[in-house]
Wavefront OBJ file of the C-alpha trace (Angstrom):
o trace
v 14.075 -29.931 -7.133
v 11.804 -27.148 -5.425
v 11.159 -26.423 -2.261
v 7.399 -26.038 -1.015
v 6.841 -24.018 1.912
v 3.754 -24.752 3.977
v 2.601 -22.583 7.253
v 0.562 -23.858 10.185
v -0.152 -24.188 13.452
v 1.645 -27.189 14.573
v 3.410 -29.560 12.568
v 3.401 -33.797 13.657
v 5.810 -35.758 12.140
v 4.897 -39.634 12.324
v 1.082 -40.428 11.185
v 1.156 -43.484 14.038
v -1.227 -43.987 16.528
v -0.194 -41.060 18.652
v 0.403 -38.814 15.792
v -2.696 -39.243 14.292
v -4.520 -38.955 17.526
v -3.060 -36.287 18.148
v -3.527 -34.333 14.762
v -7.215 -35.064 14.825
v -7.831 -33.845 18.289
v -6.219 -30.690 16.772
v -8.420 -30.168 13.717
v -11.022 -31.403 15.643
v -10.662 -28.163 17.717
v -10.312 -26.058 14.690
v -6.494 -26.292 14.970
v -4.382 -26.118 11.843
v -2.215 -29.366 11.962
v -0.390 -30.825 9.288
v 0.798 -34.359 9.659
v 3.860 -35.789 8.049
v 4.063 -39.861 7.604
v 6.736 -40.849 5.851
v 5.196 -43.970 3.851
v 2.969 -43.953 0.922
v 0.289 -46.039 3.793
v -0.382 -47.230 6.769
v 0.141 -51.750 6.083
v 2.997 -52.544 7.629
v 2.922 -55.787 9.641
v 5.141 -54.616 12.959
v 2.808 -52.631 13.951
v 0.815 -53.693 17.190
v -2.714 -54.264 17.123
v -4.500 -53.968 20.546
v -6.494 -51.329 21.017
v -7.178 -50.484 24.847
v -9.915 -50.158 26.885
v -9.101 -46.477 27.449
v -8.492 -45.556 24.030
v -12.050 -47.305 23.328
v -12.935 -45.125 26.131
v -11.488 -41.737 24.381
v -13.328 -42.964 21.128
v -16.727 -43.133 23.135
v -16.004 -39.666 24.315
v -15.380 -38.453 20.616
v -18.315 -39.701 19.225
v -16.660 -42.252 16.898
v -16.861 -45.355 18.879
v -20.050 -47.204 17.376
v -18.684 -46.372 14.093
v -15.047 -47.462 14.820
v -16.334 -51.172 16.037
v -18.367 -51.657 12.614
v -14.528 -52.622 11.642
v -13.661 -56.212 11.862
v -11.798 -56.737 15.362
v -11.843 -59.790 17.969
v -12.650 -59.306 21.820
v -10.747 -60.160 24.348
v -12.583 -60.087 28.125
v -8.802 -61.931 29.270
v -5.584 -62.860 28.778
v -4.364 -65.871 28.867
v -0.984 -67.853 28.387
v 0.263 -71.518 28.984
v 3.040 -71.693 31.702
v 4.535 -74.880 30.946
v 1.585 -77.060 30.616
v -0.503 -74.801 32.877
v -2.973 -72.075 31.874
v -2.853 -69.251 33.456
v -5.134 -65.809 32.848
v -2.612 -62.899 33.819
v -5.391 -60.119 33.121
v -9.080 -59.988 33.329
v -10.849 -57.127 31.979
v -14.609 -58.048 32.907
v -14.717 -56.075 35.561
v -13.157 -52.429 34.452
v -15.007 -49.416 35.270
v -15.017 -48.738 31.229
v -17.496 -48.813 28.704
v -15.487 -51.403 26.969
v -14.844 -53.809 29.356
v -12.451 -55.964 26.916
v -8.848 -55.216 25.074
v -9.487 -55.320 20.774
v -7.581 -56.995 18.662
v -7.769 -54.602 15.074
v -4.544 -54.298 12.905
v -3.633 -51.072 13.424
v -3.530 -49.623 9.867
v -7.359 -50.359 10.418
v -7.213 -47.944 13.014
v -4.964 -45.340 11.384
v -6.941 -45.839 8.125
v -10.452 -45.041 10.123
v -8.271 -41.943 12.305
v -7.315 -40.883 9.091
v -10.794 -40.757 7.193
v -12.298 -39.110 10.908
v -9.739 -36.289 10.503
v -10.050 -35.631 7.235
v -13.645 -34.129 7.667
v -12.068 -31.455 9.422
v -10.698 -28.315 7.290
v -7.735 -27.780 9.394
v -6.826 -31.273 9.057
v -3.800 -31.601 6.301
v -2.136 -35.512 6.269
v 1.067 -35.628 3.319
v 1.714 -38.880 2.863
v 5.506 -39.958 1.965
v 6.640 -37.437 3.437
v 9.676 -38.321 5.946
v 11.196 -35.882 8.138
v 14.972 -35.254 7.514
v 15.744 -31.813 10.060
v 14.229 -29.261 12.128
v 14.490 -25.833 10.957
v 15.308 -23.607 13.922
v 15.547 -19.796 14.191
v 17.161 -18.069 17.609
v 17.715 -21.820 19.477
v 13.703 -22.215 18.939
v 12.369 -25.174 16.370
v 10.156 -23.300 13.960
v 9.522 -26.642 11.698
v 10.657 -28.911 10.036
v 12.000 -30.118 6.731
v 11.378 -33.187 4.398
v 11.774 -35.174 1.956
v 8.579 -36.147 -1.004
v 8.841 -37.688 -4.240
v 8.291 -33.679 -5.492
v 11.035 -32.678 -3.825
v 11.935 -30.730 -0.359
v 8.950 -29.746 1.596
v 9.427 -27.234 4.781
v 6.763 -26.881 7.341
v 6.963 -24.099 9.268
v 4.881 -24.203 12.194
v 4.495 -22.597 16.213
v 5.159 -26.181 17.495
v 6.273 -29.623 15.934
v 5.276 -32.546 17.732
v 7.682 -35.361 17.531
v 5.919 -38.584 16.886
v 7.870 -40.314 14.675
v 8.928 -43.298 17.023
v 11.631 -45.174 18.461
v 13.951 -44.032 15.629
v 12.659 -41.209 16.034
v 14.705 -38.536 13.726
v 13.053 -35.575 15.424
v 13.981 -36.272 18.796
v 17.677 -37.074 17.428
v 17.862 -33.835 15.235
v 16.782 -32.198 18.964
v 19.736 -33.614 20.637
v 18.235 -34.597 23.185
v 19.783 -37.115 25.653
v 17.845 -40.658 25.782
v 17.777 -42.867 29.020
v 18.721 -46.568 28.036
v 16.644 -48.820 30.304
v 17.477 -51.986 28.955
v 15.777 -54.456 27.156
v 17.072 -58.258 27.442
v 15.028 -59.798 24.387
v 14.071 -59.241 20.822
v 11.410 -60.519 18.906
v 10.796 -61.946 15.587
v 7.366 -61.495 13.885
v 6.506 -64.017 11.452
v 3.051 -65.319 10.041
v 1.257 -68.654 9.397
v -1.729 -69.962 8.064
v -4.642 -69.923 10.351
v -7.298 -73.066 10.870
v -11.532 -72.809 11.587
v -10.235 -75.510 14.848
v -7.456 -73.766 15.769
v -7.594 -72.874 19.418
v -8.320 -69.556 19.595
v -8.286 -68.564 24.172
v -4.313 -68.658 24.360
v -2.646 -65.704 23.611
v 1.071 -66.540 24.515
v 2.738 -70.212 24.915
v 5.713 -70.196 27.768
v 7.976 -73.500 27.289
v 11.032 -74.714 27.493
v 11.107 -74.558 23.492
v 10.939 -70.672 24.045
v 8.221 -67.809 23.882
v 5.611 -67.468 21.218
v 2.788 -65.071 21.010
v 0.198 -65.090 18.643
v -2.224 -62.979 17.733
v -5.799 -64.033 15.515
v -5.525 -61.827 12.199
v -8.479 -64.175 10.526
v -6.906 -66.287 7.705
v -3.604 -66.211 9.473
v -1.858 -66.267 12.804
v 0.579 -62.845 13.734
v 2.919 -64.652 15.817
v 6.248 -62.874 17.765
v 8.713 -65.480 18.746
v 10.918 -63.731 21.480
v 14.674 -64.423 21.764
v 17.330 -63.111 23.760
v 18.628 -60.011 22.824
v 21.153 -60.254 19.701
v 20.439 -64.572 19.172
v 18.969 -63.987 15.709
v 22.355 -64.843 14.097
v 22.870 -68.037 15.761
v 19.651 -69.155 14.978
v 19.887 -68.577 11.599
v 22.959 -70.824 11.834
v 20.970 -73.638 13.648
v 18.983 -73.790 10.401
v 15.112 -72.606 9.317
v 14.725 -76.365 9.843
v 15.553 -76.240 13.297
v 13.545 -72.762 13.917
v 10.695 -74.188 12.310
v 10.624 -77.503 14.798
v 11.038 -74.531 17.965
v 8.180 -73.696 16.748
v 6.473 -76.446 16.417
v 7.394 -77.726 19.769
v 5.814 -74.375 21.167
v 2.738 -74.850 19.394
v 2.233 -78.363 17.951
v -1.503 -77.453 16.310
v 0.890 -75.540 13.218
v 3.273 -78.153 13.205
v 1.556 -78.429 9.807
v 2.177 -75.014 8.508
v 5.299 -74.465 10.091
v 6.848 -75.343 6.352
v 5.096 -71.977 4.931
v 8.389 -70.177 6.621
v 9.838 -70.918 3.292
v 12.653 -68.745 4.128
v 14.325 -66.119 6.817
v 12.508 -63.165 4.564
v 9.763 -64.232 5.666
v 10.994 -63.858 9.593
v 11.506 -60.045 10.574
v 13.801 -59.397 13.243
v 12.077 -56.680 15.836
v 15.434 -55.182 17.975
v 13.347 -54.771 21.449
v 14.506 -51.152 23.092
v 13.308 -49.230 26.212
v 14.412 -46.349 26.776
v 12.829 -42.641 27.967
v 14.243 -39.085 27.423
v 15.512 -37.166 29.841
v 13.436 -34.134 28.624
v 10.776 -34.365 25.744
v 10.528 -30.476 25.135
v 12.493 -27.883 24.120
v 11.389 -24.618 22.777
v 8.852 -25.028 20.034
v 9.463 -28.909 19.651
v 7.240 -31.376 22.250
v 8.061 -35.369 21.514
v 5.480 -38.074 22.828
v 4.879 -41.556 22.297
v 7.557 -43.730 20.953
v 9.842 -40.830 20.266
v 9.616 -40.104 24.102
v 9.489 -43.576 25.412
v 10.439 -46.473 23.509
v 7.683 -49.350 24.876
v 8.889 -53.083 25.571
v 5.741 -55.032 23.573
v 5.470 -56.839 26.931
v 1.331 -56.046 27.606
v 0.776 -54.424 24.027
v 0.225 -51.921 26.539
v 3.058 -49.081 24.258
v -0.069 -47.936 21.713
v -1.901 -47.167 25.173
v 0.760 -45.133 26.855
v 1.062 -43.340 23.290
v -2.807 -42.384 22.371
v -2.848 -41.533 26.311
v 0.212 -38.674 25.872
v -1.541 -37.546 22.744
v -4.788 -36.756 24.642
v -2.715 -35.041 27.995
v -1.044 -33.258 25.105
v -3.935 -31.995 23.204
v -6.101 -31.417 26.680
v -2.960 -28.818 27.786
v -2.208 -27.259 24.191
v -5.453 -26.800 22.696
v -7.280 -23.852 24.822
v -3.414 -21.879 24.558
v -4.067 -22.545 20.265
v -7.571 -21.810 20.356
v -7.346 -18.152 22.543
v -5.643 -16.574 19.505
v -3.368 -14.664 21.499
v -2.092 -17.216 23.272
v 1.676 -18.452 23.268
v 3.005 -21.798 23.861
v 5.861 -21.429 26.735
v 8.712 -24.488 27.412
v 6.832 -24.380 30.861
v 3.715 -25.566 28.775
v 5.521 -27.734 27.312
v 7.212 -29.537 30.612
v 3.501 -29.671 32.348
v 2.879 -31.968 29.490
v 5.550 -33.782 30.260
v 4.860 -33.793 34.234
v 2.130 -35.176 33.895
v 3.118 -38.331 31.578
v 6.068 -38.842 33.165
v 5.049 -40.637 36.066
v 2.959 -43.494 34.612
v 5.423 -43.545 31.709
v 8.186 -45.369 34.375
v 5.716 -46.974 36.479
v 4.864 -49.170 33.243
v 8.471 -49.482 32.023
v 9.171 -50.755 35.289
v 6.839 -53.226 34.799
v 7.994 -54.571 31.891
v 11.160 -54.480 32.762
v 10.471 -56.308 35.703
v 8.617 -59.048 33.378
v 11.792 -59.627 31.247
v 14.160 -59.702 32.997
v 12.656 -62.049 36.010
v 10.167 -64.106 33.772
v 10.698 -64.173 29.965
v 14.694 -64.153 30.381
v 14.832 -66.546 32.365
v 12.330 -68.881 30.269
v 15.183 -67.862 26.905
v 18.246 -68.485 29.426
v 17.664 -71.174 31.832
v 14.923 -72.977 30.487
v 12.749 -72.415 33.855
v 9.143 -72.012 33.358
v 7.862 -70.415 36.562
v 6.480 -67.210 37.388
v 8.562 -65.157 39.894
v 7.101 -64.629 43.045
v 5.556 -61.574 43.375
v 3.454 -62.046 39.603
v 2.105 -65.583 41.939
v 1.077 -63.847 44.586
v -0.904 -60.953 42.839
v -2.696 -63.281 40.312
v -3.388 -65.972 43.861
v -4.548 -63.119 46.411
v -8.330 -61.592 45.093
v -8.227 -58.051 45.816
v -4.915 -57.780 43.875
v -5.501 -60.599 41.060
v -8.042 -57.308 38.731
v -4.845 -55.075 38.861
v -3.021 -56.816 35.970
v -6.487 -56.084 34.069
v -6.023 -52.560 34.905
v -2.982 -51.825 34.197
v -2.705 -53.158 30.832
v -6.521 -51.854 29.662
v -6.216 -48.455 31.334
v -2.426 -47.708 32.435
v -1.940 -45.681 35.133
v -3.050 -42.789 34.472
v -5.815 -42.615 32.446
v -7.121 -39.235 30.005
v -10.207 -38.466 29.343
v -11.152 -36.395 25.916
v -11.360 -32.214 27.105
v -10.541 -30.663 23.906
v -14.064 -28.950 21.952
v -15.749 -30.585 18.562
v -15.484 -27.328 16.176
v -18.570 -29.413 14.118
v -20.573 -29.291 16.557
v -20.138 -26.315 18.058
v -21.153 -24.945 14.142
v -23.796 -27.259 14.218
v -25.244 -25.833 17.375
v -24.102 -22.212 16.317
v -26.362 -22.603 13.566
l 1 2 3 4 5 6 7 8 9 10 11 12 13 14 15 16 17 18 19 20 21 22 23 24 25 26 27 28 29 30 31 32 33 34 35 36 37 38 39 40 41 42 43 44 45 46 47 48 49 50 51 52 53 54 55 56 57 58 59 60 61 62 63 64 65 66 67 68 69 70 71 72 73 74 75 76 77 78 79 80 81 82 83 84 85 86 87 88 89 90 91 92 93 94 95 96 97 98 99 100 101 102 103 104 105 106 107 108 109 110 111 112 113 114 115 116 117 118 119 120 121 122 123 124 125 126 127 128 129 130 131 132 133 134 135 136 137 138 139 140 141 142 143 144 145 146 147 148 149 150 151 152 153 154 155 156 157 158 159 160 161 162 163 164 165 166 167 168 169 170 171 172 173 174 175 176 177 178 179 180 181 182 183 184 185 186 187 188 189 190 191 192 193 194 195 196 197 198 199 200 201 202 203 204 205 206 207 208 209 210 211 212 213 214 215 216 217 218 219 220 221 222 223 224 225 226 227 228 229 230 231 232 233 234 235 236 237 238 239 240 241 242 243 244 245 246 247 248 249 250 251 252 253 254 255 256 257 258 259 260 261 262 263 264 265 266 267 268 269 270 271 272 273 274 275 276 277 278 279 280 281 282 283 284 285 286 287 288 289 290 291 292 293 294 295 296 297 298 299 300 301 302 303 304 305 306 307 308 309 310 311 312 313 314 315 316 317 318 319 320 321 322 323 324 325 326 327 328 329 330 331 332 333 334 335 336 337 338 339 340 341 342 343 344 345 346 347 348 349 350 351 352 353 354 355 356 357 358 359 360 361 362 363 364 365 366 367 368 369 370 371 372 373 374 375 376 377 378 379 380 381 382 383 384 385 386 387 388 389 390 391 392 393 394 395 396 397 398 399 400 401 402 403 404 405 406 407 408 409 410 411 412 413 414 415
């Protein structure tokens, strides 16, 4: 087979939620950006599906929020969970200084499908499908590109900086050598559907119990539901039997104890391995990873698909005025400031999470005991501190505001 060449600016490998952000924010500033996704679309059920308040906020700032809620999506103004046989709302987003004052539930090839099609009005916008990422090309120490594999054959992308965005298996960041931080994750999840009822209740999103952990997410005609278990149990409950599994969940959830026989068998259960983890350095000459490929997320919050968009806006805010002066050069010091400026609320939520399975959900898996540690109690009891939760998860810590020009409208006002 041949080998196509193609030559741009910068080269993102991984069309996910920060890939794609970040390619459009590119074209949309008249940057040449090609983006490499390795599958022939975007439907693939692991993917999360809550879309925050600040990337709703980043999508006001665009110009393509009105449009983007014309999808179908649910609402959610809270979160809430049963503790045992207790409710209890662990985040309340009514009261976020945000347009969108509410987390959306969308599936997320929705929202790579709409990125996509926003993009793609932009001529310096170039998506190649089934295309997946197999080595960097490098020249002098420096990453100049990268190659991959098509159905045509080879494809090399030559570019003045690849972006990494390609996830937590991330082959980029791999290929870099780079040296990855295991933080530790003590659970894994399995993601699994069922049929979904008009009388269903609909308010709780997760169900704590001594049966185990069970979120589930409204999709419409069908509940998305991730039953956690502790890190490496999916063999032995596979030897318990699907009849067994099936009355866990059951017991969790008793309103599908009907349904619970549409788990006809374990192909229909996919095992999610749970990792966090953070590299040591995301950069190296020519080559900047974000997202997943920097920080592998816990899905504790949903809050990973935040903390990815929100690097791919820092990201595009720093690199796009060096791309756009036409003399300009991107330096490793560029490259760290990035970096910098990430780094900090990418640990203070792993941290949190962190803290959340190991003290709460592990101990629910291990012991059986159903009680929120201490210091969750006392922030959700006291009222100054009980909106944090609400903050955290909708906005993270540091939140990014859109900088980066609309090459559109600047022609549109031009002429």
């Amino acid at each position: 087979m041949s080998i196509e060449t193609l030559q741009t600016r910068v080269c993102v490998t991984g069309g996910g939620p920060a890939g794609m952000m970040m390619g459009y924010l590119l074209a949309r500033a008249g940057v040449d950006v090609v983006v490499l996704e390795k599958h022939a679309d975007f439907l693939r059920d692991f993917r999360g599906d809550t879309i925050h308040s600040s990337t709703l906020e980043n999508m006001n700032e665009m110009g393509l929020l009105q449009e983007f809620l014309k999808r179908p999506h649910q609402k959610l103004t809270q979160f809430k969970a049963e503790i045992g046989n207790k409710t209890v709302t662990f985040a309340d987003f009514k009261n976020l200084p945000a347009t969108c004052k509410y987390v959306a539930f969308m599936p997320q090839w929705d929202f790579l499908n709409f990125m996509a099609a926003e993009a793609a009005k932009y001529p310096a916008f170039h998506l190649r499908m089934q295309s997946e990422v197999t080595s960097l090309i490098e020249e002098d120490g420096k990453v100049v590109g990268v190659r991959a594999k098509t159905p045509e054959g080879e494809l090399d992308v030559r570019a003045e900086l690849t972006i990494g965005a390609d996830g937590r298996h991330s082959t980029v960041r791999t290929q870099a050598g780079f040296t990855v931080e295991d933080i530790g994750a003590p659970v894994d999840v399995l993601w699994l559907r069922v049929s979904r009822k008009p009388n269903d209740p609909g308010e709780l999103m997760g169900r704590f119990g001594k049966g185990g952990i069970l979120i589930m997410i409204n999709r419409g005609e069908y509940w998305q539901c991730a039953y956690v278990i502790p890190k490496g149990g999916f063999a032995d409950l596979q030897k318990q039997g699907l009849d067994s599994f099936r009355e866990k969940l059951a017991g969790i959830a008793p309103f599908i104890a009907d349904r619970v026989h549409e788990l006809a068998d374990w192909d229909r259960i996919k095992l999610l391995t749970v990792t966090v983890d953070r590299l040591k350095k995301w950069y190296r000459d020519g080559l900047l990873c974000i997202g997943d490929s920097a920080h592998a997320m816990s899905p504790v919050g949903g809050v990973g698909i935040n903390l990815a968009i929100q690097d791919a806006v820092a990201a595009a805010n720093k690199l796009v005025p060096i791309l756009s002066s036409g003399t300009g050069k991107i330096t490793t010091a560029d490259l760290a400031a990035i970096q910098d400026r990430r780094l900090k609320p990418t640990q203070k939520t792993q941290a949190m999470q962190v803290f959340i399975q190991n003290r709460f959900m592990n101990r629910v898996l291990t012991t059986g005991e159903v009680k929120l540690p201490l210091p969750m109690r006392v922030i959700l009891s006291t009222p100054f501190l009980k909106q944090m939760p609400g903050r955290i998860i909708a906005l993270g810590f540091l939140q990014e505001h859109i900088q980066t020009p609309d090459i559109l409208k600047q022609f549109s006002k031009a002429g």
